[in-house]
C-alpha positions in Angstrom: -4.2 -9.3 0.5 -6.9 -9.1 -2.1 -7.6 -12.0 -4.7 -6.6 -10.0 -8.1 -9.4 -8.9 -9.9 -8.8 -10.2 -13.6 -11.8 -7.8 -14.6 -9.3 -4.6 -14.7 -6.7 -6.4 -16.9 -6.8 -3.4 -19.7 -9.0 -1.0 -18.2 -8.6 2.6 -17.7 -8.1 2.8 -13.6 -9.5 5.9 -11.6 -7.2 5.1 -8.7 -9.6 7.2 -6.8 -12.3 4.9 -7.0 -10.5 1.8 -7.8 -11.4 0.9 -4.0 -13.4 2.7 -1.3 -13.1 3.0 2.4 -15.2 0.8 5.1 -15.7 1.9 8.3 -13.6 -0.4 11.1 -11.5 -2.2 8.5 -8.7 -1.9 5.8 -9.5 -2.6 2.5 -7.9 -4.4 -0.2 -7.3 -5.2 -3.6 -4.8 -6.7 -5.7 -4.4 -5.5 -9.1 -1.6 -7.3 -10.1 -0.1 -10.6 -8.6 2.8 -12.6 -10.2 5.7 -14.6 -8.7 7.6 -11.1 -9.4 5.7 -8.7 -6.9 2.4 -7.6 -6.5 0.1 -4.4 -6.9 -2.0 -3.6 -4.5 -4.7 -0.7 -3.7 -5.9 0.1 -0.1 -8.2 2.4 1.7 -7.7 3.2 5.0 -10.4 5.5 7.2 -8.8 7.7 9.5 -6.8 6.1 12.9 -6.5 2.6 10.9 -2.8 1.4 10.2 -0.3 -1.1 10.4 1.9 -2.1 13.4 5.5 -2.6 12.7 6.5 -5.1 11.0 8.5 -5.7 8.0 8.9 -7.5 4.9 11.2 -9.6 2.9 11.0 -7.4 -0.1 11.2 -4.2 -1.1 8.2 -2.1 -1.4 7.0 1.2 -2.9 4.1 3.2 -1.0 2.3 5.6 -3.5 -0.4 7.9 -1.6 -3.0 8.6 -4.4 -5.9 10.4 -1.5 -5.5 11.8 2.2 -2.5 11.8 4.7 -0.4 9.1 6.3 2.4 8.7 8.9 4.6 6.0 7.8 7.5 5.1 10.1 10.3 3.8 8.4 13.4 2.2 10.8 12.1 4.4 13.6 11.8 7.6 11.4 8.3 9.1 10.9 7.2 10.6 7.5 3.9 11.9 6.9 3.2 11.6 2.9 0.2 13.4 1.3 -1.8 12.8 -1.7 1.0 12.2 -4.4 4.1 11.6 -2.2 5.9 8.1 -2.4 8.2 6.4 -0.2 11.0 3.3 -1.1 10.8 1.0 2.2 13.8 -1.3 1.7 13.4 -5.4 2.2 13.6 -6.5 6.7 13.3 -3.0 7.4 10.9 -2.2 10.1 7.7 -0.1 9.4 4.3 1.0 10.5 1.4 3.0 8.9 -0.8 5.6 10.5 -3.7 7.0 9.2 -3.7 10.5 9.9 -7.1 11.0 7.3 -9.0 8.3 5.5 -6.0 7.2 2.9 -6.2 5.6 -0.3 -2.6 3.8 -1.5 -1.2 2.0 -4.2 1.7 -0.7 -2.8 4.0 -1.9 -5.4 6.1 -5.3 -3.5 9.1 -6.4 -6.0 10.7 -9.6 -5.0 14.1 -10.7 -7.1 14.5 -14.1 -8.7 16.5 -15.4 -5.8 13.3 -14.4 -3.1 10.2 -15.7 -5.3 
């Protein structure tokens, strides 16, 4: 993950250019990092992803730009810009980047998992 940028603490966000894409790679940046979860925006360019994997807490996926295939516990979903999707804590997922994709990942941990 990105180191957060303290610089957008109290600025007006245009999610849309809040990051950009990078040819070969997956970009990052954390927006907001506490012991409590994080907020992070990436950019993917189309045919990046993620391999499954999962995560010991629960996450939510916000697609602000382009088209995605997310595969939740075997289950594929393609979200467009403005679609969301809840992926529960130790639940298997991947992402696929079906166009350059820009998302916002909100990770919540509980008090017993920080």
């Amino acid at each position: 993950m990105g180191k957060v940028d303290e610089r957008v603490y109290g600025q007006v966000l245009d999610l849309g250019e809040a990051i950009v894409y990078q040819e070969g790679s997956i970009v990052s940046q954390t927006l907001i990092g506490k012991p409590e979860g994080t907020v992070t925006a990436f950019a993917f360019v189309e045919g990046e992803g993620l391999s499954e994997h999962t995560a010991p807490f629960d996450a939510f996926v916000y697609v602000t730009e382009g088209e995605v295939d997310v595969s939740l516990a075997g289950q594929v979903h393609r979200l467009n810009a403005g679609q969301a999707i809840v992926m529960p804590a130790d639940v298997p997922h991947a992402l696929s980047a079906v166009t350059a994709f820009k998302m916002l990942l909100v990770m919540i941990k509980s008090a017993g998992e920080a």
